[in-house]
C-alpha positions as CSV (number, residue, x, y, z in Angstrom):
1,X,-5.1,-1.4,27.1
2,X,-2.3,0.7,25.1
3,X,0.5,-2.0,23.1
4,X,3.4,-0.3,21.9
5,X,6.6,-1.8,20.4
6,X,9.3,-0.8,18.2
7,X,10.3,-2.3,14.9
8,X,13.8,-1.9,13.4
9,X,13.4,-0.9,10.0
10,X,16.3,-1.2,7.2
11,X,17.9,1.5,5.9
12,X,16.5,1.6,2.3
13,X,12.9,1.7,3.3
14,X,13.1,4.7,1.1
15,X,12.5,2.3,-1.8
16,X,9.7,0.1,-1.3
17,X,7.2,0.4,-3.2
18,X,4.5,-1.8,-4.9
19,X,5.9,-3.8,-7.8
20,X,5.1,-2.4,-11.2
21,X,2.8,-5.0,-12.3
22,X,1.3,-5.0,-9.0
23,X,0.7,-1.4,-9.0
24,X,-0.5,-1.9,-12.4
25,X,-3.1,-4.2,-11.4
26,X,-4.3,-2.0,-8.7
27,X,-4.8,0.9,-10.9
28,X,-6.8,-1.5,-13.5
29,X,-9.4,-2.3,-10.7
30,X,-9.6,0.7,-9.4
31,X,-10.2,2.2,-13.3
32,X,-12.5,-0.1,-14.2
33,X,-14.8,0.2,-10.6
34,X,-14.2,4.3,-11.8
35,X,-15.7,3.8,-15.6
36,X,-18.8,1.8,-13.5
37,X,-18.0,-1.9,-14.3
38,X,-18.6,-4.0,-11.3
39,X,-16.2,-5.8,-9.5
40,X,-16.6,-9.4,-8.3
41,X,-16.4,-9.5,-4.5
42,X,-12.9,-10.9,-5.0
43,X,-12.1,-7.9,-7.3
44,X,-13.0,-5.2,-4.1
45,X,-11.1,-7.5,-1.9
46,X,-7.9,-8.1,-4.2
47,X,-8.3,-4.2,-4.5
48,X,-8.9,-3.4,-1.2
49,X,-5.5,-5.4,0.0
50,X,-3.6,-3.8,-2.3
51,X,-4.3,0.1,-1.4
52,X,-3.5,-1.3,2.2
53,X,-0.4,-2.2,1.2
54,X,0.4,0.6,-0.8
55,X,-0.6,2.8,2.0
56,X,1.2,0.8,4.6
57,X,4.6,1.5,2.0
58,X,3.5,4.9,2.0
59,X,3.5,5.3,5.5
60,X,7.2,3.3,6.6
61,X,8.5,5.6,3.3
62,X,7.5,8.7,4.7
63,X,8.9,7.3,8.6
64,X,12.0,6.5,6.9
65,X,12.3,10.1,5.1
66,X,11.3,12.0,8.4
67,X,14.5,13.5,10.4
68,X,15.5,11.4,13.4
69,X,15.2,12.9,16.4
């Protein structure tokens, strides 16, 4: 089975992005996981959520920038 819908999105999708402080506390897990200091399991879950996100933004930024057809 195939789902498709369509979502309206606003028209300054251009601008979301991660918070600063929550972008700051991705790129602390992810530098300390880098320099080899483990992670609690809630660390690489917390961590894992937030590249998600950031990717989801990524992706509606990059719809929102693309020409309409």
């Amino acid at each position: 089975m195939v789902l498709t819908f369509e979502v309206d999105l606003p028209d300054d999708l251009a601008r979301f992005r991660l918070p600063q402080a929550v972008s700051a506390r991705l790129q602390d897990l992810l530098d300390r996981q880098e320099s080899g200091q483990p992670l609690t399991q809630q660390e690489r879950d917390e961590a894992q959520g937030l590249v998600n996100l950031a990717d989801l933004l990524t992706l509606l930024r990059l719809r929102a920038e693309r020409p309409s057809r």
